[in-house]
C-alpha positions in Angstrom: 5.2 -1.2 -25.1 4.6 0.5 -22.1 3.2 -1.6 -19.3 1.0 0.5 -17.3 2.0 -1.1 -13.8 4.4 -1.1 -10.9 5.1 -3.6 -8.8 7.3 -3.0 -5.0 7.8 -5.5 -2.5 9.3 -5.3 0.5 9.6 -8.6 3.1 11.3 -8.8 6.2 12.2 -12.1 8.1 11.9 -12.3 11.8 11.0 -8.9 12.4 7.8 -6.9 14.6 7.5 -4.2 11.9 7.7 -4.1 8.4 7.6 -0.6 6.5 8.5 0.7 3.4 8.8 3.9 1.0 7.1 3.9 -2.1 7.6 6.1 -5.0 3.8 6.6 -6.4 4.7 9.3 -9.5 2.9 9.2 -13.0 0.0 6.5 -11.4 -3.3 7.0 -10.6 -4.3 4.1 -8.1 -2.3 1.5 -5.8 -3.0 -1.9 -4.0 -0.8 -2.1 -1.2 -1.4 -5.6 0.6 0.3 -7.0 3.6 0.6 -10.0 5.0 2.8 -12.5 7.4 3.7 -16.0 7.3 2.9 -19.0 9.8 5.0 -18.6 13.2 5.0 -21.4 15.6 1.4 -23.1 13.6 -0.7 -19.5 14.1 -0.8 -16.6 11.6 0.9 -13.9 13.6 -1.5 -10.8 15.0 -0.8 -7.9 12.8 -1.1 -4.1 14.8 0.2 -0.6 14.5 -0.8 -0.6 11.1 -0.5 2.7 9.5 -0.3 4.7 6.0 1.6 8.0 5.4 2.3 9.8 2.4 5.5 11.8 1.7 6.3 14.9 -1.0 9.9 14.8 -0.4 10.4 10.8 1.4 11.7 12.4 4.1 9.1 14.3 6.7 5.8 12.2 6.4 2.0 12.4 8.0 -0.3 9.7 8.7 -3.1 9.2 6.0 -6.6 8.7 7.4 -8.0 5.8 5.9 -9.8 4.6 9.2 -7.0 1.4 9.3 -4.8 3.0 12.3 -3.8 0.9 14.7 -6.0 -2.1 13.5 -5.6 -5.5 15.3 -6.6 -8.6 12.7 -7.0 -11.9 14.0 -4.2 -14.8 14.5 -5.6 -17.3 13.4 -7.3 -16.2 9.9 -5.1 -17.3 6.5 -5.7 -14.1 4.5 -3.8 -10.7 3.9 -3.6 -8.5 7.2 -4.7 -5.5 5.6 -5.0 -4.0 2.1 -5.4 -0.3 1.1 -6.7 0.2 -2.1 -5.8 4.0 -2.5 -6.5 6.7 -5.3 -3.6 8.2 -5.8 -4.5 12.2 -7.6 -4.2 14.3 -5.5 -2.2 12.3 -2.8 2.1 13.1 -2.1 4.9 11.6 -4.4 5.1 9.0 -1.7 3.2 6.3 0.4 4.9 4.5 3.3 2.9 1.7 4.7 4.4 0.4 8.2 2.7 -3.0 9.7 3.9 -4.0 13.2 3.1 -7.8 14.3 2.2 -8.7 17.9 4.8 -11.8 17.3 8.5 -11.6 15.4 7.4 -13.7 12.1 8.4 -13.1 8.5 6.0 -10.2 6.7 5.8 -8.8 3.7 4.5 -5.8 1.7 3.4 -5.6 -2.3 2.0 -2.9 -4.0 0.9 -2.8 -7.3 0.3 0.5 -8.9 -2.2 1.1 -12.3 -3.1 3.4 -14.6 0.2 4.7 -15.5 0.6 8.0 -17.7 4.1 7.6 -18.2 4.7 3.6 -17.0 7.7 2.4 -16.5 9.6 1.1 -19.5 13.1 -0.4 -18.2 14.0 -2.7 -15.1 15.0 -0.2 -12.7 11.8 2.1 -13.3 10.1 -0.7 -12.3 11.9 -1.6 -9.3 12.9 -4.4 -10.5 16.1 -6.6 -11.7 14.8 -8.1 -14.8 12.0 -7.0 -16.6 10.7 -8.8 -19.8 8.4 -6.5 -22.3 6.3 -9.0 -24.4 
């Protein structure tokens, strides 16, 4: 079997910005969705918030997806942004980067779909263990 999915995650504890590379060859669409946990009793204000997308993960430029530098509320329980981007015709890479307005614990999962050639073993799919049912 070969799954047609990716999962990355990348979490940072007691930190302003959170970013991370992500390597978007042989899929077709990704959900990147970031959030950040509960500091002091408020949901920390998430700014700075920008997309770029890489050929070689090196020298990046700043996607337009109408996102940069949003502010999001503090006190609102849900996800402080989510790009839901279509991936043919974009770079190898994307590189989310969310910055918070407090230090707090964030984190970053994308999932990517629609796979040509999925990944088939643990470190393909950026992972430790993966089980194939």
């Amino acid at each position: 079997m070969r799954p047609a999915t990716k999962f990355v995650c990348a979490n940072g504890a007691g930190v302003s910005t959170l970013t991370t590379s992500i390597n978007c060859q042989g899929f077709n669409y990704a959900q990147i969705v970031a959030s950040a946990t509960i500091t002091n009793g408020l949901h920390a204000t998430a700014s700075n918030t920008i997309l770029e997308e890489s050929d070689d993960n090196s020298t990046f430029t700043t996607v337009t997806t109408g996102l940069s530098q949003v502010t999001t509320s503090a006190t609102v329980d849900v996800a402080k942004v989510v790009w839901n981007v279509d991936l043919r015709g974009r770079k190898k890479y994307l590189k989310p980067t969310v910055g918070l307005a407090a230090t707090a614990g964030m984190n970053i999962v994308a999932v990517l779909s629609n796979g040509g050639d999925a990944p088939v073993t643990a470190s393909e799919s950026n992972a430790i263990n993966l089980a194939n049912l």
